[in-house]
C-alpha positions in Angstrom: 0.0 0.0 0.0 1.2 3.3 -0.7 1.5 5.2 2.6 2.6 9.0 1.1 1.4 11.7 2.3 -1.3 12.1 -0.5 -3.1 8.9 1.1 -2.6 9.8 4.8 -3.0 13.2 5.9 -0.2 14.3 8.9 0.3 17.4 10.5 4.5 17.8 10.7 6.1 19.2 13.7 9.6 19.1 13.1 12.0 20.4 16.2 13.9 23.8 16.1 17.7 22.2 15.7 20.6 24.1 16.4 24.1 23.3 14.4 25.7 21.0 16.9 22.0 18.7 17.0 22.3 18.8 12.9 25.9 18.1 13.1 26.0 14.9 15.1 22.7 13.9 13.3 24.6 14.2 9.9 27.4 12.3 11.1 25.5 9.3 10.7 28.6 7.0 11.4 29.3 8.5 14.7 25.2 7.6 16.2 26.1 3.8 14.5 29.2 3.6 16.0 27.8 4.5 19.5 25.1 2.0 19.2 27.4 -0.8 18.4 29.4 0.2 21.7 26.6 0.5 23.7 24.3 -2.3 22.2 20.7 -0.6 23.0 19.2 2.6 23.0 21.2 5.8 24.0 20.7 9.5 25.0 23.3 12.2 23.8 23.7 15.3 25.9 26.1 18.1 24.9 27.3 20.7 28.1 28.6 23.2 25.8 25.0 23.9 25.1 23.6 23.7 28.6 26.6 26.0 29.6 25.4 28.6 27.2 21.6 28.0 28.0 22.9 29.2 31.7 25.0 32.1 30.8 22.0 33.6 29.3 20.4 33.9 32.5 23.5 35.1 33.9 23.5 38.0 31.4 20.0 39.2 32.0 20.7 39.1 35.9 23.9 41.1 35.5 22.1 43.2 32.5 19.3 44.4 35.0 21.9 45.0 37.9 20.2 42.0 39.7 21.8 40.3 42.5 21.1 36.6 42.0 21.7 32.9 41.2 20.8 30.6 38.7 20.3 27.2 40.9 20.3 24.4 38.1 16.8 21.8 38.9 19.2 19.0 39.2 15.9 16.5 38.6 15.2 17.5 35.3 18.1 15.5 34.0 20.4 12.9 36.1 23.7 13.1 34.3 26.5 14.1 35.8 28.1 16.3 32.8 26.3 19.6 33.3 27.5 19.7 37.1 31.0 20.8 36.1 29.7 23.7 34.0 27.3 24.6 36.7 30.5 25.0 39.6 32.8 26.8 36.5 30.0 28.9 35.7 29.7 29.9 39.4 25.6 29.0 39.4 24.0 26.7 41.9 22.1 23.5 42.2 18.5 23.0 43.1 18.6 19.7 44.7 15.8 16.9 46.5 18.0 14.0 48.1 21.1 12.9 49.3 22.1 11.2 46.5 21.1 14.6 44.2 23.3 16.8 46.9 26.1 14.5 46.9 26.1 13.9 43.1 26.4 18.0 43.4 29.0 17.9 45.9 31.1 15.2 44.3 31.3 17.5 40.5 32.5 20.3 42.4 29.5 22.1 43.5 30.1 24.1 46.8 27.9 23.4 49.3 26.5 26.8 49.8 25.8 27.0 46.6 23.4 24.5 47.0 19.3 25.0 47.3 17.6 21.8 48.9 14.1 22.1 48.3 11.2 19.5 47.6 8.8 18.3 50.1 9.2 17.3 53.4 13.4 16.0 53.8 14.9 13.9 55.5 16.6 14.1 58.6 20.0 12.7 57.3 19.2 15.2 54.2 19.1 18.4 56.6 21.6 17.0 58.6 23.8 17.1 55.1 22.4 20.2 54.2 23.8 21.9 57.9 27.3 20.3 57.7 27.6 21.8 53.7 25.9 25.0 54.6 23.2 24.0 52.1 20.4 26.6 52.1 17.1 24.5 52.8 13.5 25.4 51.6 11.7 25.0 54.5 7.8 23.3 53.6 6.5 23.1 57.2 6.2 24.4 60.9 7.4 20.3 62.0 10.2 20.8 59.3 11.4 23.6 60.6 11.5 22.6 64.3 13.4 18.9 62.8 16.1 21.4 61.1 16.4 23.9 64.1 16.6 20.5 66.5 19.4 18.9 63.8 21.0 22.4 63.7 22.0 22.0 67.3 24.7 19.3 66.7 25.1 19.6 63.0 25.6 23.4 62.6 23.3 26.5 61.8 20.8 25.3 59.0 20.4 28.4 56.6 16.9 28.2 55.4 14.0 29.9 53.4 10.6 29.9 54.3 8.5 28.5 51.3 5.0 30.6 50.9 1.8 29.1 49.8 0.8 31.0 46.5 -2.7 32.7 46.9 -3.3 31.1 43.5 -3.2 27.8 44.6 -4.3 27.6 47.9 -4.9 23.7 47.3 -1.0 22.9 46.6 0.4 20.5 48.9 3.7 23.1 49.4 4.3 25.9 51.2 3.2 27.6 54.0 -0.2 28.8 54.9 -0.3 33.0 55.7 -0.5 32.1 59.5 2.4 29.1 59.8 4.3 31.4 57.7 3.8 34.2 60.0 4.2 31.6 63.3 7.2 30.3 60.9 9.1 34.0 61.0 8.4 34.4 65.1 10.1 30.8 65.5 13.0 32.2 63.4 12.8 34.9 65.7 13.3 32.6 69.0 15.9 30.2 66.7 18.4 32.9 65.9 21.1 30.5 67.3 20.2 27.8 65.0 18.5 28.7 61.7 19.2 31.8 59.7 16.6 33.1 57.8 17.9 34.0 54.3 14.3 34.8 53.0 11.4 33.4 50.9 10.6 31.3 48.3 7.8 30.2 45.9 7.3 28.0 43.0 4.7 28.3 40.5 3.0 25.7 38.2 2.5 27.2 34.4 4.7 29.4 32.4 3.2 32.8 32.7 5.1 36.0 33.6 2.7 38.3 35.0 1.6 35.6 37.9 5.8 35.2 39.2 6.3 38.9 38.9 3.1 39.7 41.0 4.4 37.1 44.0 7.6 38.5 43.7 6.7 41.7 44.6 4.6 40.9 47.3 7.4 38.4 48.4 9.6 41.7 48.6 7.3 43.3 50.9 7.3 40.3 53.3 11.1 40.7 53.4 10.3 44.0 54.5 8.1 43.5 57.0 10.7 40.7 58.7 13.1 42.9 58.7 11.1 45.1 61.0 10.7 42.0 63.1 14.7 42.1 63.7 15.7 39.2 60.5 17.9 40.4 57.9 16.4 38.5 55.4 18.3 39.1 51.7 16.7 37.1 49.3 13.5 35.3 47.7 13.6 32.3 45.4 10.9 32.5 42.3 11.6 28.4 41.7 11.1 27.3 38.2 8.9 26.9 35.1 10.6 29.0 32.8 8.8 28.4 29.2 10.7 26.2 26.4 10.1 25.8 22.8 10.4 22.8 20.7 8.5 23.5 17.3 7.9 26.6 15.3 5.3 28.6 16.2 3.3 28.5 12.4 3.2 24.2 13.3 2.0 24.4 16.9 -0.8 26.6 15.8 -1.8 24.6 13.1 -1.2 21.4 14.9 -3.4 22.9 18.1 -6.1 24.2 15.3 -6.5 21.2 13.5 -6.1 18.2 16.2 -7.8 15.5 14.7 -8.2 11.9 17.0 -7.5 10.0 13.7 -3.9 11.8 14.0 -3.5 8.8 16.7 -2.9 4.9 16.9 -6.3 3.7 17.9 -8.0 6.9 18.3 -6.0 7.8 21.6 -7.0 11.2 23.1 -5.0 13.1 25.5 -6.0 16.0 27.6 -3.1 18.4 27.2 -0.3 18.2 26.0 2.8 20.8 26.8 3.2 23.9 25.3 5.9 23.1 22.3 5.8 26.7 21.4 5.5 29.3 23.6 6.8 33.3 24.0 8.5 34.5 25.8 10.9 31.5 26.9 14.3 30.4 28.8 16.0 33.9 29.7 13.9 36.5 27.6 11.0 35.1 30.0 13.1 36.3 33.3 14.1 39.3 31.3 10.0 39.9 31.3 9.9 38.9 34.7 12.7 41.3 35.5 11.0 44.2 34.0 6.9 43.9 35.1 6.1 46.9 36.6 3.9 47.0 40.6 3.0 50.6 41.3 5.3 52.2 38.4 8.3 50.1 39.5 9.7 47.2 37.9 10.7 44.1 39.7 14.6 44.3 39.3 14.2 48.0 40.4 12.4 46.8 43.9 15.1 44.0 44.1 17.6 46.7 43.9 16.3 49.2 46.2 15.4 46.8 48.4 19.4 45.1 48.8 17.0 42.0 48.0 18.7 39.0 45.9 16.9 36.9 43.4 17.3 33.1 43.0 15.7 30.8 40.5 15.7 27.6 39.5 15.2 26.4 36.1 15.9 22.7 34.9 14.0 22.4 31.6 14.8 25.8 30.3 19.0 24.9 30.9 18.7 21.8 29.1 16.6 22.6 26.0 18.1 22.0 23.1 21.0 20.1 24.7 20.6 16.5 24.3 18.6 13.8 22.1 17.4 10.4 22.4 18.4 7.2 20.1 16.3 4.1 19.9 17.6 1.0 17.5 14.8 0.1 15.2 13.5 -3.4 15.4 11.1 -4.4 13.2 8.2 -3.1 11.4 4.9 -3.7 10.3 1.7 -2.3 8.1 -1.5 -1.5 10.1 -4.2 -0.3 7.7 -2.8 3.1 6.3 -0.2 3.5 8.7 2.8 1.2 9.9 3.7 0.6 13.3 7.5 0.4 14.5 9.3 -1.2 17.2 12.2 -0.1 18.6 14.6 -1.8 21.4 13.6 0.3 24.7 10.4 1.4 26.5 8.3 4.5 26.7 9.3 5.1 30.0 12.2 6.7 28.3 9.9 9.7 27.2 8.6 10.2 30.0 5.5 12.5 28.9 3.7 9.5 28.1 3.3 8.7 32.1 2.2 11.4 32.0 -1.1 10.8 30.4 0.3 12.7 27.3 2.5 12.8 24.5 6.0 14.2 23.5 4.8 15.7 20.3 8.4 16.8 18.3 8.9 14.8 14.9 11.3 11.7 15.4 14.3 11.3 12.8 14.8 8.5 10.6 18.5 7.7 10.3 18.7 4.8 8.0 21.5 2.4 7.9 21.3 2.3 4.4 19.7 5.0 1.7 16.4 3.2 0.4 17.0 3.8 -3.8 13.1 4.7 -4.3 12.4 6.6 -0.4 8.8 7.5 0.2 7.9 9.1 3.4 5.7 6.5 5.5 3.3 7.1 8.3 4.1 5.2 11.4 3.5 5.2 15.2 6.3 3.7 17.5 5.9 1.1 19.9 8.4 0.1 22.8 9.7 -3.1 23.4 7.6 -4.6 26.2 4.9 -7.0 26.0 2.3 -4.1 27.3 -0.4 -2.5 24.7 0.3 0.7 26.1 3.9 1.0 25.8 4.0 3.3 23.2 6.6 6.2 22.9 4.6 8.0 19.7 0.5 7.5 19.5 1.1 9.8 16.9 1.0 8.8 13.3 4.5 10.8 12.3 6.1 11.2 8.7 9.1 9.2 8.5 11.5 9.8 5.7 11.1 6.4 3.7 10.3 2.5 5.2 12.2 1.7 8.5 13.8 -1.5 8.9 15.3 -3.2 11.7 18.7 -1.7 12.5 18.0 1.7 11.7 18.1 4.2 14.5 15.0 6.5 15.3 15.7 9.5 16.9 14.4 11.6 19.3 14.8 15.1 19.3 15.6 17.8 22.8 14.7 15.2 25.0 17.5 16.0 27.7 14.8 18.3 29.9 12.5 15.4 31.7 12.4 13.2 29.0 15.1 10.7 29.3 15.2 10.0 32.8 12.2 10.9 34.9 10.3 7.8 34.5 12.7 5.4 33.1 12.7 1.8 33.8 14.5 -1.4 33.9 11.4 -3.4 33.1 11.7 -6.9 31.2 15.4 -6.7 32.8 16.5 -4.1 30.1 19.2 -2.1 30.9 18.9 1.4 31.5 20.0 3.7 28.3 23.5 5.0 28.9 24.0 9.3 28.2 26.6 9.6 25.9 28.5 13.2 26.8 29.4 14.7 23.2 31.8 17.4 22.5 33.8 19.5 19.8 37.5 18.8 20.3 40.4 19.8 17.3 37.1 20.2 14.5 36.0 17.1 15.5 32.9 15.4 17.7 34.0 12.8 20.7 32.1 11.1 22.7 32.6 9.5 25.9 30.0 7.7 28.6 28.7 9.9 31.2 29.5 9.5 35.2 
């Protein structure tokens, strides 16, 4: 059956690629001669890019005479390569567990520079946390009593106080109005063994307007407990700064024109994330930066007020900095589409268990050029002997007819995607992250630690 695009009707949303992506995609040779080292599937990240991703941020900080930090959301990806660029760049990390602090620790991250945050910790976590002079997010009036009683033996625990948003008075983190307010009189009677840097808040979404209205408030509460005798110096905004995958013409149409016949069996989602979005990465702090509250903008207030500003992206330092590889393993014709298989699971793209869908275009890189290539529809199946493992219920456009050997390829996959739901199911070994860089004109590679 002929399955070209004249007989099957497919929305494309190919990923924005930056030279480095394209070059190690071109260099066909180099992806095949990882695979045959490696055996299975593989994830490629590339610091250089993460390290400029978090200069940017840098740059609008030092542009708007900001005091700050860039604290890198060490869960968004586990390798090990982008800590080194974090402690030369003289950022932070944004950890959630012992093993996340000492992984930071161990690729020469200082231990001030540290942000634990997350829900309720551990003692042996504070207990880290003290002895490193990690600053702790504090989520609750028993949390911070466990860190002021840990304090006594382990050292002075410097904290912030994490604020319930008004907008989500449901969220299970932060502190109500009146805990926080009990919260800053315990500081108060703990001078001895917590110090209390300030405030923090995290908020779900990518919108400007909602972070730049907190913050200001947030600026008055460091106001007001300074009156109560605490020289508090800084508030933490947390995360969610926007990404984009796709252009901005394909998102629309895809979002206009979303069809359930675009998807194996009919499958329906309820939201998917936001592929293209403005402003994103560090234009959206610029924004933040620059809303106005009573004819001042933000970085003005942080200014005047000798106030510091911390953040805490994860996605937006790892977009565009690594990619996914899966080996093709067979394929087979389904009605109008195809359906391939490839060695490894869907819990390596992770938005799946998510109840959704990672929505960029996968490549084809064939082994071998096919002399008469037509593009064929196709979905993508995992490896397991479960229905639903499926990394794309999309029907996608691949280049000509994939056979087994070939590698499919996932595009800017290194924010979430690789490793927040992966699995060793069926006794498959996890997928290794290959670290590659640009050395004397040429790309190396090397296995992440």
């Amino acid at each position: 059956m002929d399955l070209s695009p004249t007989t099957i009707d497919l929305p494309a949303l190919p990923a924005v690629e930056l030279a480095w992506q394209r070059r190690v995609i071109d260099d066909r040779q180099l992806l095949f001669d990882i695979h045959h080292a490696v055996g299975g599937p593989f994830h490629v990240v590339h610091p250089e890019q993460f390290g400029a991703n978090l200069r940017d941020f840098q740059t609008v900080l030092s542009r708007h005479e900001t005091r700050g930090r860039v604290y890198y959301g060490k869960k968004a990806n586990k390798a090990g390569c982008w800590l080194p660029v974090v402690a030369d760049l003289g950022a932070g990390a944004d950890v959630a567990s012992e093993p996340e602090l000492v992984h930071a620790l161990a690729h020469g991250i200082r231990g001030r520079d540290i942000c634990v945050t997350g829900a309720a910790k551990t003692d042996a976590l504070l207990r880290l946390a003290a002895r490193h002079d990690c600053i702790v997010a504090v989520d609750a009036l028993d949390e911070l009593a466990r860190g002021a009683h840990i304090a006594r033996t382990a050292g002075r625990l410097r904290i912030l106080l994490r604020v319930l948003p008004p907008t989500a008075p449901d969220s299970r983190f932060g502190l109500s109005e009146a805990d926080l307010d009990h919260a800053v009189a315990r500081c108060v009677d703990l001078r001895e063994q917590v110090e209390l840097l300030g405030f923090s808040f995290h908020l779900d979404g990518y919108a400007v307007a909602p972070r730049a209205e907190l913050a200001h408030q947030v600026i008055g509460l460091c106001e007001r407990t300074r009156a109560r005798g605490l020289p508090v110096s800084a508030i933490s905004i947390g995360g969610g700064f926007a990404c984009r995958y796709v252009r901005d013409e394909d998102w629309a149409a895809f979002q206009r024109d979303h069809r359930d016949e675009w998807f194996h069996a009919g499958r329906r989602f309820e939201k998917f994330y936001p592929y293209a979005q403005q402003p994103t990465g560090a234009a959206m702090l610029d924004a933040i930066l620059t809303e106005t509250c009573h004819g001042r903008s933000l970085a003005e207030r942080l200014r005047s007020a000798d106030i510091a500003l911390f953040l805490e992206p994860g996605r937006a330092l790892l977009i565009d900095a690594g990619f996914s590889v899966f080996p093709l393993l067979g394929f087979k014709q389904n009605a109008d589409y195809g359906i391939a298989t490839v060695h490894g699971l869907s819990m390596s793209v992770s938005e799946q268990w998510k109840g959704s869908e990672f929505l960029p275009d996968p490549i084809l890189v064939p082994r071998a050029a096919d002399p008469d290539p037509r593009p064929v529809a196709t979905c993508v199946g995992g490896a397991s002997c479960m229905e639903y493992d499926v990394l794309t219920w999309r029907k996608v456009l691949l280049s000509q007819r994939p056979r087994a050997g070939d590698l499919l390829l996932y595009p800017n996959t290194a924010g979430y995607q690789m490793d927040k739901n992966e699995s060793e199911f069926h006794q498959l070994p996890l997928p290794p992250k290959i670290v590659v860089t640009d050395a004397d004109d040429r790309l190396r590679w090397r296995l992440d630690r």
